[in-house]
C-alpha positions as CSV (number, residue, x, y, z in Angstrom):
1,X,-101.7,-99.8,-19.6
2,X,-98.3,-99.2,-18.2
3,X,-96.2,-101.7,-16.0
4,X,-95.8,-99.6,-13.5
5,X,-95.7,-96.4,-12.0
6,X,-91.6,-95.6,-12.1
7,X,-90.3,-92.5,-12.7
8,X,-88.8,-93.7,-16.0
9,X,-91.8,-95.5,-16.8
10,X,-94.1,-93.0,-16.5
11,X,-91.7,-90.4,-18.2
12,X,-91.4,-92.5,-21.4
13,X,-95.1,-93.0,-21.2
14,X,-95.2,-89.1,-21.3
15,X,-92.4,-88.6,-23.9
16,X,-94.6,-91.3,-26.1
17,X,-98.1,-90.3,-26.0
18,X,-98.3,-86.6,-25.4
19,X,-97.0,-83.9,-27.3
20,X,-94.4,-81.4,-26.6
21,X,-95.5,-77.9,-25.3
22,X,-98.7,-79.6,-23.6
23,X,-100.0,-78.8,-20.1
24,X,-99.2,-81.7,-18.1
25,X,-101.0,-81.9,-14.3
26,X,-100.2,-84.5,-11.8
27,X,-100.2,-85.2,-7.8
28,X,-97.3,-85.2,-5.8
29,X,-96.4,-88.9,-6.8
30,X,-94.2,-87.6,-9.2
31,X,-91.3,-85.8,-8.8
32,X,-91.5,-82.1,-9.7
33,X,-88.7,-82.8,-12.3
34,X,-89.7,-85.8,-14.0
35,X,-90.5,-83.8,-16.9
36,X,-87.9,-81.4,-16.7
37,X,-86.2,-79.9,-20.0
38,X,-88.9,-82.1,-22.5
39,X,-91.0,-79.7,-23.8
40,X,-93.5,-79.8,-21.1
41,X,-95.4,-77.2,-18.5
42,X,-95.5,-79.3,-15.8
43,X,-97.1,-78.7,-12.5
44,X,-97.9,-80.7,-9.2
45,X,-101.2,-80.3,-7.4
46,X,-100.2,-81.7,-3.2
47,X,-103.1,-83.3,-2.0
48,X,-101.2,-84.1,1.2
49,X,-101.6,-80.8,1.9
50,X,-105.1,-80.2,0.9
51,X,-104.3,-78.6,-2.8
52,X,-106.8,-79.2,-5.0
53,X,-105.7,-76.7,-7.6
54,X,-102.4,-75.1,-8.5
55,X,-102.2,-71.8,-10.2
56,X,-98.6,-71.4,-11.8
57,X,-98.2,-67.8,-11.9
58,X,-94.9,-68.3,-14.1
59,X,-96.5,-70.2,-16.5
60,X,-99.8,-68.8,-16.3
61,X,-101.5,-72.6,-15.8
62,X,-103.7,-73.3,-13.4
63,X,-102.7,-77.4,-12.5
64,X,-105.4,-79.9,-11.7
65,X,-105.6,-83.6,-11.7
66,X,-109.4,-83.4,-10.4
67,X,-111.2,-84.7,-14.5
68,X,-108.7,-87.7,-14.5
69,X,-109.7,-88.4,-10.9
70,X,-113.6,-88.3,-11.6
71,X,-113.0,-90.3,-15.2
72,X,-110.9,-93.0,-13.0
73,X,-114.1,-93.0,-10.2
74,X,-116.8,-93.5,-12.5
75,X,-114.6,-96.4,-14.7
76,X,-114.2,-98.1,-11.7
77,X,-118.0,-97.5,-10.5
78,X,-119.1,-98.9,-13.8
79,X,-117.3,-102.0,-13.2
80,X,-118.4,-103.1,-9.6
81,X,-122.1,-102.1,-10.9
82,X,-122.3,-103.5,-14.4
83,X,-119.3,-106.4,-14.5
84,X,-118.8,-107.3,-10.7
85,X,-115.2,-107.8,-12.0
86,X,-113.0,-107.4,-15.1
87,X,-109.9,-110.0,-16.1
88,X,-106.4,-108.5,-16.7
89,X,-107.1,-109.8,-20.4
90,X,-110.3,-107.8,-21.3
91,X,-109.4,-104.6,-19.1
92,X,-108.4,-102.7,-22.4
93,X,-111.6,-103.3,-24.2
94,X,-113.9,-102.2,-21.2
95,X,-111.6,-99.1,-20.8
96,X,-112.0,-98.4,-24.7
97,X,-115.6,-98.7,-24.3
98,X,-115.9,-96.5,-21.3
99,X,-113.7,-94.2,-23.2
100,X,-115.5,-94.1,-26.2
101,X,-118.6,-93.5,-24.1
102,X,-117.0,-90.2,-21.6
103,X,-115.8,-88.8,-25.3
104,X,-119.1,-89.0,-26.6
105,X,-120.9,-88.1,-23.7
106,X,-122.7,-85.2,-25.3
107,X,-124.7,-87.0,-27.9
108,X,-126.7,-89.1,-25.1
109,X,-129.2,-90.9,-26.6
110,X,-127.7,-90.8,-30.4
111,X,-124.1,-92.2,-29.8
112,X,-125.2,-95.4,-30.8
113,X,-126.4,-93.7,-34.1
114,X,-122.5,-92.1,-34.1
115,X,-120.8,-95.4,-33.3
116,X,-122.5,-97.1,-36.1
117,X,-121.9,-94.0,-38.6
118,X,-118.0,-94.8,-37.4
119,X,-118.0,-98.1,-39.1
């Protein structure tokens, strides 16, 4: 969880969690040059104009923020139908479960089996 959603914040988020030479997709909330001279391919999908997809023909990177968008949607579906609410406090833990669960999505029925073989 960040504080906020600054420029600098965001860009020191960046800088501490992802590595250099990585793809790196946002919306036009962020500046074009916030990552500027890291390391980074960084493209902006505009929604405001209707761009759902951005395909950087200098880079050769088609841009897209629409996975993070879907993961975000069903995180917050999961809470209104399962927890009514979640406190400040305990939002890190249901994140890390939900998390846990998108990641392992593909063993259905045995990621129980997986989380306990984790232990």
């Amino acid at each position: 969880m960040i504080p906020d959603i600054q420029a600098k914040t965001l860009r020191a988020t960046v800088l501490e969690n992802v590595e250099p030479g990585s793809v790196v997709s946002t919306d036009e909330l962020i500046s074009d040059g916030l990552l500027a001279g890291d390391g980074f391919i960084h493209g902006t999908v505009k929604h405001g104009i209707k761009e759902w997809s951005y395909y950087d023909y200098r880079t050769r990177q088609t841009h897209s923020t629409n996975s993070i968008e879907s993961f975000w949607h069903l995180f917050k579906y999961s809470v209104r139908s399962t927890h009514i609410q979640v406190s400040r406090e305990k939002l890190p833990l249901y994140l890390a479960e939900f998390c846990y669960r998108s990641n392992h999505r593909v063993y259905g029925n045995l990621m129980f089996d997986a989380l306990l073989a984790s232990l």
